[in-house]
C-alpha positions as CSV (number, residue, x, y, z in Angstrom):
1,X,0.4,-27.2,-4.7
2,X,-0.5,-24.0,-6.9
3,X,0.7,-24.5,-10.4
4,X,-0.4,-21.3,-11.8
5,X,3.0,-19.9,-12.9
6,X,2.2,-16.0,-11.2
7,X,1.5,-18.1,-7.8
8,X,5.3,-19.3,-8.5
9,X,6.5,-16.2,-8.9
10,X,4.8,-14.5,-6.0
11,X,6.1,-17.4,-4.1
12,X,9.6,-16.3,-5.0
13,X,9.6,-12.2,-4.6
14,X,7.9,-12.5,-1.6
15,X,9.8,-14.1,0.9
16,X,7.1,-14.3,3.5
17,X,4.2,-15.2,1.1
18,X,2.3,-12.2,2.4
19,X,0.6,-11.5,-1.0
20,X,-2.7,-11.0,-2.5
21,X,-4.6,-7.5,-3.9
22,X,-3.0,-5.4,-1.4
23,X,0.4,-4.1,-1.7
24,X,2.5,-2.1,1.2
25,X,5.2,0.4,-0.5
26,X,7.6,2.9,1.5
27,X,7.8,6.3,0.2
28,X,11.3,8.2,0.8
29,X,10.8,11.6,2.8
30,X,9.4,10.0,6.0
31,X,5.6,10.6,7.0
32,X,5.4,13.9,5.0
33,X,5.6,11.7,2.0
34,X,3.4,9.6,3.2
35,X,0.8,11.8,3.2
36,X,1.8,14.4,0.5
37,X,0.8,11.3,-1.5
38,X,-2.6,10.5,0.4
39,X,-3.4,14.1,-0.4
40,X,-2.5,13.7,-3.8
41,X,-4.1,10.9,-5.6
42,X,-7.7,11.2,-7.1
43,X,-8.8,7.9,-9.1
44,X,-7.6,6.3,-5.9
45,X,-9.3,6.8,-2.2
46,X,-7.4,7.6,1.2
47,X,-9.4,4.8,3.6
48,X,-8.6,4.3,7.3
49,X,-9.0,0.6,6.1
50,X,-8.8,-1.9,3.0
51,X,-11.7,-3.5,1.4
52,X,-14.2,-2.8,-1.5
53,X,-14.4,-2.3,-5.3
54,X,-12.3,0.5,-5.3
55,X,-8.8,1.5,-5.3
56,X,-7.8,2.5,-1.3
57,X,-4.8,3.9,0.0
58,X,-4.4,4.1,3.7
59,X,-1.4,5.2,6.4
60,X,-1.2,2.5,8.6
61,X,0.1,4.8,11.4
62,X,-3.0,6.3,11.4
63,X,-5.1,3.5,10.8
64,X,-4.5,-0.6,12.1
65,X,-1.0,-0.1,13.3
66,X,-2.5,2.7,15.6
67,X,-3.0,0.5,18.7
68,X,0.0,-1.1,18.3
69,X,2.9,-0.2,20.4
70,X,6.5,1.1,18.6
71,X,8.2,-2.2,19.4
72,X,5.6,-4.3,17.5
73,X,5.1,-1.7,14.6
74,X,9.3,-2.2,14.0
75,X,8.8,-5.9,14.5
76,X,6.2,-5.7,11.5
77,X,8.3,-3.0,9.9
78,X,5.4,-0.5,9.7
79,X,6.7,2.8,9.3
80,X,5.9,6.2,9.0
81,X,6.4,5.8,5.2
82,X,4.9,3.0,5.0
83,X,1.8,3.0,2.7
84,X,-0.6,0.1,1.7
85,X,-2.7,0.0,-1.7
86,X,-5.7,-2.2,-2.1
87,X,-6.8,-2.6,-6.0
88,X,-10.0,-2.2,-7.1
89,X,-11.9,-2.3,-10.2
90,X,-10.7,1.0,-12.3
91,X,-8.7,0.8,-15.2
92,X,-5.5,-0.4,-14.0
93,X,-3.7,2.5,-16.5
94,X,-5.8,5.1,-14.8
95,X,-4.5,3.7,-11.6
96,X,-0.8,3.5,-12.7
97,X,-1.1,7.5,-13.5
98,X,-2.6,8.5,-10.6
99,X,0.0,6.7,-8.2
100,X,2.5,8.6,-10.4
101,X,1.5,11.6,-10.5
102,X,1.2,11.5,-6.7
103,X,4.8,10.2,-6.3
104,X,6.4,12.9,-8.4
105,X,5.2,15.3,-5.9
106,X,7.6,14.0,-3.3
């Protein structure tokens, strides 16, 4: 058992314990939001996958949900909104202010 109190509180806002330094967000607007926001950031990278020691954003349409058939990708609830951020090393306020000035466009 983890007694580090932020692995207690993952634990509890993420129901299927699915966390780590990645995080999957929807955007409202569909897949134009999607990538009105891919097309918008600049601290952080558009990738077709996650990994590395800096910030990536990638459309997992496009990228490891692109094999998948329809009926898995709602099983898995990967959307056409759906977006998926893996942290790197930048400043984390740098990151915060890119990510929203790319969601204001939307």
């Amino acid at each position: 058992m983890n007694d580090n109190p932020y692995h207690n509180i993952a634990n509890k806002l993420f129901k299927k314990r699915f966390y780590g330094g990645v995080l999957s967000f929807k955007v409202k607007g569909g897949a134009d939001a999607a990538l009105k926001v891919l097309k918008s950031v600049q601290i952080i990278k558009p990738s077709p996958s996650l990994g590395g020691v800096k910030s990536l954003l990638t459309y997992s349409v496009w990228s490891a949900a692109k094999v998948m058939s329809e009926e898995i990708r709602r099983e898995l609830d990967i959307t056409d909104n759906l977006l998926r951020l893996s942290v790197g090393l930048e400043d984390v306020e740098d990151l915060k202010e890119d990510l929203s000035r790319a969601l204001s466009r939307i």
